[in-house]
KOLSEGU-504885 format. One record per residue: x, y, z of N, C-alpha, C in turn. Coordinates in Angstrom, 2 decimals, padded with zeros to 5 digits. Each point is the difference from the previous one (the first is absolute). Layout:
N
NODE       nc1       nc2       nc3      cac1      cac2      cac3       cc1       cc2       cc3
NODE         X         Y         Z         X         Y         Z         X         Y         Z
...
REM end
This chain:
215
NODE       nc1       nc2       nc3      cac1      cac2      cac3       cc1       cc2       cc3
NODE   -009.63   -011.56    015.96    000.34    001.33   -000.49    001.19   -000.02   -000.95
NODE    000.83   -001.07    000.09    001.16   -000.21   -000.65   -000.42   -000.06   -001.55
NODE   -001.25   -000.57   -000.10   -000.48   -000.37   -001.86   -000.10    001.72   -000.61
NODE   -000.37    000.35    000.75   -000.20    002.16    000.08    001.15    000.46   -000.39
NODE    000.93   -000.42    000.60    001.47    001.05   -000.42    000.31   -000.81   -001.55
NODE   -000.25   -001.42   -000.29    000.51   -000.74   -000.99   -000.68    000.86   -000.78
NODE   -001.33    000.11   -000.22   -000.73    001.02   -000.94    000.90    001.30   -000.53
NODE    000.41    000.75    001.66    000.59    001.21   -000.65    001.44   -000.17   -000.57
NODE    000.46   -001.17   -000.23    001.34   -000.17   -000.20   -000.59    000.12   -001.70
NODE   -000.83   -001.52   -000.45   -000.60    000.26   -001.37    000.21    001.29   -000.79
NODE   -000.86    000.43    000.80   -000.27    001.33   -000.22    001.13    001.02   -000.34
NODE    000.60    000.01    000.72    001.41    000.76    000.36    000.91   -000.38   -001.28
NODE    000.18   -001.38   -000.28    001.27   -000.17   -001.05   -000.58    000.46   -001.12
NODE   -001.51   -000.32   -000.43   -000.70    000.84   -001.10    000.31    001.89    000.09
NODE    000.03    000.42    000.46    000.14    001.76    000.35    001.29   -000.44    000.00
NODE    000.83   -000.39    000.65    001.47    000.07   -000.44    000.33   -000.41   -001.05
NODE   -000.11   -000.35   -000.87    000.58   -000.62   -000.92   -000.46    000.78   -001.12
NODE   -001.58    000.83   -000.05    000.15    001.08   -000.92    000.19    001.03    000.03
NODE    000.19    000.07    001.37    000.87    001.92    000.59    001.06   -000.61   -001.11
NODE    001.28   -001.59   -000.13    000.91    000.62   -000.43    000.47   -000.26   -001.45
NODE   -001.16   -000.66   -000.98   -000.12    000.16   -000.78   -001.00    000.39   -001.22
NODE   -001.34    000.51    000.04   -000.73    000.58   -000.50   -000.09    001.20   -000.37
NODE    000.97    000.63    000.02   -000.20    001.41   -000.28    000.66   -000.21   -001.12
NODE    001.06   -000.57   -000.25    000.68    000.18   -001.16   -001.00   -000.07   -001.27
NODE   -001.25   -000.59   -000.15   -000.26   -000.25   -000.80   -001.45    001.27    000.25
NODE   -000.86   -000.04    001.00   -000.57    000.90    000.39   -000.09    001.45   -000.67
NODE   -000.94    000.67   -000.78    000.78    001.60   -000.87    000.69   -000.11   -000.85
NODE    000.80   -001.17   -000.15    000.74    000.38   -001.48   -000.56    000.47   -001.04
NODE   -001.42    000.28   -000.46   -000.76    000.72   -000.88   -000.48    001.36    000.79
NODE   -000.01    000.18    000.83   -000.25    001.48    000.57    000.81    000.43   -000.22
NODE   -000.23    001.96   -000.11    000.59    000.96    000.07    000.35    000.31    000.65
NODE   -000.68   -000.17    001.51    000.77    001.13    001.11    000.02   -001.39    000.79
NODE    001.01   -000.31    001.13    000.28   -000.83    000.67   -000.78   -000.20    001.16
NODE   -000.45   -001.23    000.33   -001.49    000.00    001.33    000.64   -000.11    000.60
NODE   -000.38    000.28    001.72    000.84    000.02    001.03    000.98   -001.39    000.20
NODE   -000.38   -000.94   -000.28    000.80   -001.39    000.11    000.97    000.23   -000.34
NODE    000.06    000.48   -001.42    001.46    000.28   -000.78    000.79    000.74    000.66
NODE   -000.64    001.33    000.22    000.75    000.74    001.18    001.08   -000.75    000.89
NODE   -001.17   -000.04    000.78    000.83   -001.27    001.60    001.36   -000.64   -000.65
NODE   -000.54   -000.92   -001.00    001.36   -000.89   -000.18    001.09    000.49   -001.46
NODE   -000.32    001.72   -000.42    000.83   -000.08   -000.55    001.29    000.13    000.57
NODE    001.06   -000.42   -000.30    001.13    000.33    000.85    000.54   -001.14    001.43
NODE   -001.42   -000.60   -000.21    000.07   -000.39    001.71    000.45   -001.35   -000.14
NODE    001.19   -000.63    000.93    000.98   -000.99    000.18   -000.45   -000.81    001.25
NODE   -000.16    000.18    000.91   -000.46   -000.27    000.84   -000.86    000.62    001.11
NODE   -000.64   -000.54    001.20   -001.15    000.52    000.58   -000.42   -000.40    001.20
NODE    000.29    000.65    000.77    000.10   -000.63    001.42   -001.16    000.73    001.04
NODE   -000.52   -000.80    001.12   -000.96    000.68    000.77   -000.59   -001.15    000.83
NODE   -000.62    000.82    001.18   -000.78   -000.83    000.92   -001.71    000.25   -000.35
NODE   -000.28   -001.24    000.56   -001.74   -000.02   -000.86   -000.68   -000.60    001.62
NODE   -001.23    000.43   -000.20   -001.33   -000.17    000.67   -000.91   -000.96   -000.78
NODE   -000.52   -001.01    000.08   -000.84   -000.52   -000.73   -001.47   -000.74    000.79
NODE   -001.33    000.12   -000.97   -001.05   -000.38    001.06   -000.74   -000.43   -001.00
NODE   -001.24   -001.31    000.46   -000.31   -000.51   -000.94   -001.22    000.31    000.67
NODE   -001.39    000.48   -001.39   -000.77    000.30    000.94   -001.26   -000.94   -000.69
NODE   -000.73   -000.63    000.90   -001.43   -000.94   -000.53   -000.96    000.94   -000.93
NODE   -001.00   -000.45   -000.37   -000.97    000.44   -000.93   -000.88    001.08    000.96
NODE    000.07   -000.05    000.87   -000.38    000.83    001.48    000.70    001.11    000.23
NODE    000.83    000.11   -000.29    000.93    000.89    000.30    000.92    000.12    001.03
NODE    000.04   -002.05    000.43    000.57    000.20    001.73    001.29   -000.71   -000.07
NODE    001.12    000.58    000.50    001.33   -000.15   -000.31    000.10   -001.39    000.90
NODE    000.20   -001.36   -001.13    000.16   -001.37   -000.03    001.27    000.12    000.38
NODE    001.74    000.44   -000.29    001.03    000.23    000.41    000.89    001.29   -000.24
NODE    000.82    000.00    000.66    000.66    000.71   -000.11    001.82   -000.37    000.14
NODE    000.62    000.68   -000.63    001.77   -000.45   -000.16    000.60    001.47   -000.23
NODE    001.29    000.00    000.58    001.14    000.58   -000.82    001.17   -001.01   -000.18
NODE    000.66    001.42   -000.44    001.25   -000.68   -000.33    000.77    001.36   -000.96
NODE    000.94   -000.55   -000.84    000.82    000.82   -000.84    000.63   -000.90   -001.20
NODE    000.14    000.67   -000.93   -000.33    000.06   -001.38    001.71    000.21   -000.67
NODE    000.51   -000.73   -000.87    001.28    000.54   -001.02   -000.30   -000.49   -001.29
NODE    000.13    000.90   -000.94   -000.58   -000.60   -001.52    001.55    000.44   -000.63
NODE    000.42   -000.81   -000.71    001.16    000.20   -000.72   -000.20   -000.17   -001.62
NODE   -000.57    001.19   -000.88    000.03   -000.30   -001.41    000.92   -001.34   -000.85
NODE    000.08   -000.58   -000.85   -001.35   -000.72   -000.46   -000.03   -001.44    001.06
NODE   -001.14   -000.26    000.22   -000.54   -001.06    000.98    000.03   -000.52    000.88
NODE    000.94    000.92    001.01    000.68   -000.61    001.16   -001.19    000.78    000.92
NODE   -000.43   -000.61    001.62   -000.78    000.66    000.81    000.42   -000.47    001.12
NODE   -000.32    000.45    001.03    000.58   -001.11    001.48   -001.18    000.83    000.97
NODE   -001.21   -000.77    000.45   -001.14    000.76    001.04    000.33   -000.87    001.18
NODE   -000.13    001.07    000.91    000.36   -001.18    001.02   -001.09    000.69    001.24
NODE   -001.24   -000.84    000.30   -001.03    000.14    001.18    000.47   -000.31    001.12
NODE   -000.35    001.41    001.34    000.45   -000.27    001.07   -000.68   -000.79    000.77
NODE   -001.53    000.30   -000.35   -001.24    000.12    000.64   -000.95   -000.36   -001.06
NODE   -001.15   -000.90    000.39    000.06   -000.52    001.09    000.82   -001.57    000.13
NODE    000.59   -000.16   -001.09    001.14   -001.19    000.27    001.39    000.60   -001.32
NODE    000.81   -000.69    000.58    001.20    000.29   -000.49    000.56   -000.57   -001.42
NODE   -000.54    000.77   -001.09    000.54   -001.41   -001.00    000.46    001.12   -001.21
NODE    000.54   -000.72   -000.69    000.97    000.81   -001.03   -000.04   -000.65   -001.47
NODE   -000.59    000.73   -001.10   -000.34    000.20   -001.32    001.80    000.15   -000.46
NODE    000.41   -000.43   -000.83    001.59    000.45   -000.55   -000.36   -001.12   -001.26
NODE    000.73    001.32   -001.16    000.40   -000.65   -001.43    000.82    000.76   -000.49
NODE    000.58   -001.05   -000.44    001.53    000.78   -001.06   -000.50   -000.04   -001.56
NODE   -000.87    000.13   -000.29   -000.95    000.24   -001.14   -000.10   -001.50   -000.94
NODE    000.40   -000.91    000.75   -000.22   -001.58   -000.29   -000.68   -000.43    000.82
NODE    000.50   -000.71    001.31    000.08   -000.42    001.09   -001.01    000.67    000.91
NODE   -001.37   -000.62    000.68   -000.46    001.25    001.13   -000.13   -001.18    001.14
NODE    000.46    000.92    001.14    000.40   -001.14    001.07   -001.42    000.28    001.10
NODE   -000.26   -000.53    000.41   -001.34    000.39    001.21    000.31   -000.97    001.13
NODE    000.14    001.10    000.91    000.84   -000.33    001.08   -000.90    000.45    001.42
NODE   -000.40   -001.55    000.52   -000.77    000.25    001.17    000.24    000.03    001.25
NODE    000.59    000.88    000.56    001.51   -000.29    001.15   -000.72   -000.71    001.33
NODE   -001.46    000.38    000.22   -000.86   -000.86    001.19    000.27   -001.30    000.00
NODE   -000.72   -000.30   -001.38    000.05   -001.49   -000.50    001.03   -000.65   -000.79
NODE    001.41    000.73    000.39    001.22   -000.92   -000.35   -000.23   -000.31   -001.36
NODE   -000.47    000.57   -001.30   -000.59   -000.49   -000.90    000.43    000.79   -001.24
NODE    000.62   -000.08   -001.07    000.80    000.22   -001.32   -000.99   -000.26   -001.34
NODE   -000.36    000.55   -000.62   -000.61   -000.09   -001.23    000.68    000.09   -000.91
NODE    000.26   -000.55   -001.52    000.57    000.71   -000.63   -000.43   -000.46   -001.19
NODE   -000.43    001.02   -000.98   -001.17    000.38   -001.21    001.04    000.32   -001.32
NODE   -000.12   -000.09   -001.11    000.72    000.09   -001.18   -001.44    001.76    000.07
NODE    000.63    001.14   -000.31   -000.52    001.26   -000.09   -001.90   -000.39   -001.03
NODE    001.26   -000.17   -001.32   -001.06    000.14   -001.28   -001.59   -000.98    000.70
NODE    000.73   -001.07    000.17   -001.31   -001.39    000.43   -000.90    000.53    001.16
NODE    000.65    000.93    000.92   -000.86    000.76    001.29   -000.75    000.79   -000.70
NODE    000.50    000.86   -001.04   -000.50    001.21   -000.61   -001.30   -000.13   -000.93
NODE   -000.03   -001.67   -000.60   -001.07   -000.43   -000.87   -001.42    000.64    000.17
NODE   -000.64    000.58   -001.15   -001.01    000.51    000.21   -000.03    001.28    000.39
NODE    000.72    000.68    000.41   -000.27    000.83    000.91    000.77    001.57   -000.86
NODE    000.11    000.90    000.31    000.43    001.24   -000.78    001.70    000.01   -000.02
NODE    000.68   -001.17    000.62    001.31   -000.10   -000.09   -000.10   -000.57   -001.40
NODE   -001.01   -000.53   -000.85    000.50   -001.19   -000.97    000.65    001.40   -001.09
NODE    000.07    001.35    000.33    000.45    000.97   -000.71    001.33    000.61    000.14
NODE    000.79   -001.40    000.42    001.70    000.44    000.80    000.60   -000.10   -001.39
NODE    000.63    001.14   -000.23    000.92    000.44   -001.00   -000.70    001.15   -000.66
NODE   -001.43    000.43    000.17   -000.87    000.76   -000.96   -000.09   -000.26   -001.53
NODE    000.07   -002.14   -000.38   -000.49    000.06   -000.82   -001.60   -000.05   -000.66
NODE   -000.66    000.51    001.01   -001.10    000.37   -000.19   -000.62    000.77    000.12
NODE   -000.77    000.43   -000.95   -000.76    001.43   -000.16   -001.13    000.20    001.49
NODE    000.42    000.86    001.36   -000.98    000.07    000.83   -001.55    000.02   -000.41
NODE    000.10    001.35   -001.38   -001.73   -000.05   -000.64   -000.49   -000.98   -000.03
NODE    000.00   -001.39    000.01   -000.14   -001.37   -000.72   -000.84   -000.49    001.38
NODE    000.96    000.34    001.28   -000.70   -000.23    001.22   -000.48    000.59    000.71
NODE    000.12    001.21    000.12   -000.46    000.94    000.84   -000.71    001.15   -000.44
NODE   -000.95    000.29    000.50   -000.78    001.53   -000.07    000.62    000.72    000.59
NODE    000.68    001.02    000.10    000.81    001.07    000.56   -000.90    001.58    000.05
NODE   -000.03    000.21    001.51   -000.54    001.17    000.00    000.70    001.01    001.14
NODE    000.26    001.19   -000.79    000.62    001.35    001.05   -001.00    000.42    000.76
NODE   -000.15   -000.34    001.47   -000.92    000.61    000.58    000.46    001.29    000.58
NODE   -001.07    001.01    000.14   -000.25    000.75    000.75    001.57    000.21    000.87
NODE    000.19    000.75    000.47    001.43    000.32    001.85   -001.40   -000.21    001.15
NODE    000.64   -000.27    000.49   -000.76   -000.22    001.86    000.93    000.49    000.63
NODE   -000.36    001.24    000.53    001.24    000.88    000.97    001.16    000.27   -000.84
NODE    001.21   -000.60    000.73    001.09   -000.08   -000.86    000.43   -001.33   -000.37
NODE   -000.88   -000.76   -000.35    000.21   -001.69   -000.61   -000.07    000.31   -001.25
NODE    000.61   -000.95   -001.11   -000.56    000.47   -001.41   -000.38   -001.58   -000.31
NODE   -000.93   -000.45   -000.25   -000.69   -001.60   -000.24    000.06   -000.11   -001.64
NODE    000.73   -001.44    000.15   -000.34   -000.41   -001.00   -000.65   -001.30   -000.32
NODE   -001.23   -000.61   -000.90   -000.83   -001.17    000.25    000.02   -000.96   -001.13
NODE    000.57   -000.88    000.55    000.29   -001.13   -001.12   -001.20   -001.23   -000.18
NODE   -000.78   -000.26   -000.72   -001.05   -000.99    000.31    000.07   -001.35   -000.89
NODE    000.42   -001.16    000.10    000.41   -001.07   -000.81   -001.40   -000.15   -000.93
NODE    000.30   -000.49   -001.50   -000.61   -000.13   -000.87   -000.51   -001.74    000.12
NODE    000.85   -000.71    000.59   -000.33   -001.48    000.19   -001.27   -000.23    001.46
NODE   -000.76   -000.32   -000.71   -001.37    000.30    001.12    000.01   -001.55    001.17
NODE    001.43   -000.85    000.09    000.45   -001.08    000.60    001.08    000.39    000.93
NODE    000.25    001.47   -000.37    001.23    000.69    000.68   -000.53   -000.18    002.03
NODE    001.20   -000.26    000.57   -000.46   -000.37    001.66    000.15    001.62    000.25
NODE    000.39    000.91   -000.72   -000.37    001.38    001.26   -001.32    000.87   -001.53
NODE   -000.93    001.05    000.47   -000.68    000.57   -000.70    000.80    001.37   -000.88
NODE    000.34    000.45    001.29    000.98    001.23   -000.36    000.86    000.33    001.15
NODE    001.29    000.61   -000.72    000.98    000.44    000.72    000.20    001.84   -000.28
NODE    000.28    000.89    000.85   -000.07    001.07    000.66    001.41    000.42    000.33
NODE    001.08    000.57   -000.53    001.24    000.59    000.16   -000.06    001.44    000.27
NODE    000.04    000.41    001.12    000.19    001.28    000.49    001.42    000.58   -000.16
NODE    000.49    001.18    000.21    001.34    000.74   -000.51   -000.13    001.43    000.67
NODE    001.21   -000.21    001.13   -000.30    001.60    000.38    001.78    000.66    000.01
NODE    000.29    001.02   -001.08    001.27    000.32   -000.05    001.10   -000.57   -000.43
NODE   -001.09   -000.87   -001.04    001.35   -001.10   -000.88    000.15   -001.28    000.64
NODE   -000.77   -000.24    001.42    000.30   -001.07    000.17   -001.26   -000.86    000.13
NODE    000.14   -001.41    000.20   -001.53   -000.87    000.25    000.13    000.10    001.39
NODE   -001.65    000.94    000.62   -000.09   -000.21    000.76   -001.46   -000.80    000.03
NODE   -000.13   -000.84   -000.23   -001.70   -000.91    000.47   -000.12   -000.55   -001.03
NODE   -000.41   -001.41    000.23   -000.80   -001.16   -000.92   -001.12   -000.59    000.74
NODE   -001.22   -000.04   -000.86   -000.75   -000.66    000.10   -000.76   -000.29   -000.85
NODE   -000.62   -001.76    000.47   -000.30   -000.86   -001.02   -001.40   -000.94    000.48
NODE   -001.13    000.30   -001.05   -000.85   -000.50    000.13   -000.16   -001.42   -000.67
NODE    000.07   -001.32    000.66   -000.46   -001.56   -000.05   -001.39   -000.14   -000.78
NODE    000.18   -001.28   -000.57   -001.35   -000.53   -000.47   -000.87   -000.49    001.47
NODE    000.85   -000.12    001.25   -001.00    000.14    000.70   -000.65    000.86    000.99
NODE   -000.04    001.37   -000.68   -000.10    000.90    000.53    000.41    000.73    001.36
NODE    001.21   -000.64   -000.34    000.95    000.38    001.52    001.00    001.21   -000.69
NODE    000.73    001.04    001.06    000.67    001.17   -000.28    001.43   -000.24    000.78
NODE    001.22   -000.18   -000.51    001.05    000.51   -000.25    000.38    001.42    000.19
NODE    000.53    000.04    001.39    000.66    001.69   -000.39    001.43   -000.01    000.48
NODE    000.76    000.43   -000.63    001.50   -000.09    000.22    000.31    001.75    000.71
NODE    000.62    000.63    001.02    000.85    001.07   -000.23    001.35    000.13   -000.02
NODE    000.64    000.47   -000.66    001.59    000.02   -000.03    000.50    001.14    000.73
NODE    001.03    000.04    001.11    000.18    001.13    000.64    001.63    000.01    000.08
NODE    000.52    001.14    000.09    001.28    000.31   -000.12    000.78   -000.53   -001.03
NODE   -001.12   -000.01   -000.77    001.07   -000.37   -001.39    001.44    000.76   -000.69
NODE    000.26   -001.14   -000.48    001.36    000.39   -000.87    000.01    000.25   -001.79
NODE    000.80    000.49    000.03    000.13    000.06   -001.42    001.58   -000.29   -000.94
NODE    000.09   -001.23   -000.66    001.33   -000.34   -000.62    001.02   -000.09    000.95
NODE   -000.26   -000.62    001.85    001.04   -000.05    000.92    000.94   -001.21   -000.41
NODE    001.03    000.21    000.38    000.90   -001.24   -000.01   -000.24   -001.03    000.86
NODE   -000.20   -000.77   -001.22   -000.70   -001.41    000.79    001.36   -001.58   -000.20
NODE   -000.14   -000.90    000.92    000.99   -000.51    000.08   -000.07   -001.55   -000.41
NODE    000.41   -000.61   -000.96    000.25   -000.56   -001.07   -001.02   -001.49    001.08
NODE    000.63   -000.10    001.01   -000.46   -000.95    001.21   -001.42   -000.26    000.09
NODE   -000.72    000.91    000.15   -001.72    000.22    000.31   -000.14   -000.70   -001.28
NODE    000.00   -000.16   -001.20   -000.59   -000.78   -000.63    000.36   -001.71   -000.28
NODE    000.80   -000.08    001.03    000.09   -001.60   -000.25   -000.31   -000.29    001.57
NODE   -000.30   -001.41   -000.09   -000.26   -000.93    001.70    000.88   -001.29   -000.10
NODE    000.45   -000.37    000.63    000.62   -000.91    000.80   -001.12   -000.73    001.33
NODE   -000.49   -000.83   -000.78   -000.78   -000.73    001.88    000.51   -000.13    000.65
NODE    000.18    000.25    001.15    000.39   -000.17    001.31   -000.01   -001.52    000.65
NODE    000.99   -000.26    000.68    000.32   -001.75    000.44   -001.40   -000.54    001.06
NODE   -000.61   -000.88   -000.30   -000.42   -000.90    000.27   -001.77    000.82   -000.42
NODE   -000.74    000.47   -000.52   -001.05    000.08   -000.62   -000.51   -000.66   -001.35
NODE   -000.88    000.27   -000.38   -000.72   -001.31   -000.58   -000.09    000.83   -001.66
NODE    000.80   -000.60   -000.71   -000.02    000.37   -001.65   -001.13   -000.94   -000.70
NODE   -000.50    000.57   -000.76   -001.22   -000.09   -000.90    000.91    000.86   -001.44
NODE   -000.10   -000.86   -000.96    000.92    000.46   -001.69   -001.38   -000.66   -000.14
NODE   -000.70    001.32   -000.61   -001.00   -000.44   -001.28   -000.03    000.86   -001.27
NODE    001.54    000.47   -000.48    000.33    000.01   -001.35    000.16   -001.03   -001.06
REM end
């Protein structure tokens, strides 16, 4: 089950990494601002606890995790899963540390080289989103407002990604795989621009666990 959560981690630094830089480039030819722009105009940082479940081509929930969430504008993130094992995502927008506290076990990834391929290769917004993405304003569902991003690279590992927004803030992601598996994120008690503390984005391994540097 452990290869399951590695999936949603994949997964996860892709959606993180263009929650926190794709918009910039996102609309810059529109007139009226799409909800994305919204969310992050203004917005510094972003804090919240999440629900996450990965569901088979069946529709039958393969896992499930929480945990809680700090995004610190530009590129810093720190996720840290309680459930169903304990491990912790942290980057100081270089550096991303993956930290497996079961398995005594330290990762540590140069950002850009993790990001290869994937919708991070758009960190700084020097690239035009149009170029990669089909962008569509869907429809509100209740009080969600969705927005649907679908990669133009038909090699891309997710099909489409799904940004929900209720009251300015992200509440729900989900993301459909080339192998027809579903991604659903919820964000609950979110924050907006809280003071976040300089600490959460760096790691220090802890004495006697097992470092892995594959920068």
């Amino acid at each position: 089950m452990r290869s399951i959560l590695y999936r949603f981690i994949r997964l996860l630094l892709v959606t993180c990494n263009l929650l926190l830089v794709t918009v910039y480039v996102y609309g810059t030819e529109q007139n009226d601002p799409n909800k994305l722009e919204k969310f992050l105009d203004g917005l510094d940082s972003f804090q919240a606890a999440f629900e996450q479940t990965l569901l088979g081509e069946d529709g039958e929930a393969l896992e499930k995790s929480v945990g809680v969430v700090y995004i610190k504008r530009p590129g810093r993130f720190h996720w840290h899963y309680y459930e169903p094992y304990s491990q912790y995502l942290i980057s100081d927008g270089k550096n991303l540390w993956v930290y497996d506290e079961d398995l005594e076990q330290v990762t540590i990834r140069d950002i850009a080289g993790s990001m290869k391929d994937t919708p991070a290769a758009i960190l700084g917004g020097e690239v035009d989103i149009d170029e990669h993405y089909v962008v569509i304003d869907e429809e509100d569902e209740g009080d969600i407002d969705w927005l649907e991003l679908t990669p133009r690279d038909i090699e891309s590992q997710y099909e489409t990604l799904r940004l929900g927004f209720q009251e300015n803030l992200l509440a729900a992601m989900i993301l459909f795989d080339s192998l027809g598996q579903e991604t659903r994120i919820s964000f609950l008690h979110s924050q907006r621009n809280p003071e976040l503390k300089r600490s959460l984005f760096r790691f220090e391994p802890p004495e006697n666990v097992d470092v892995i540097d594959d920068r």
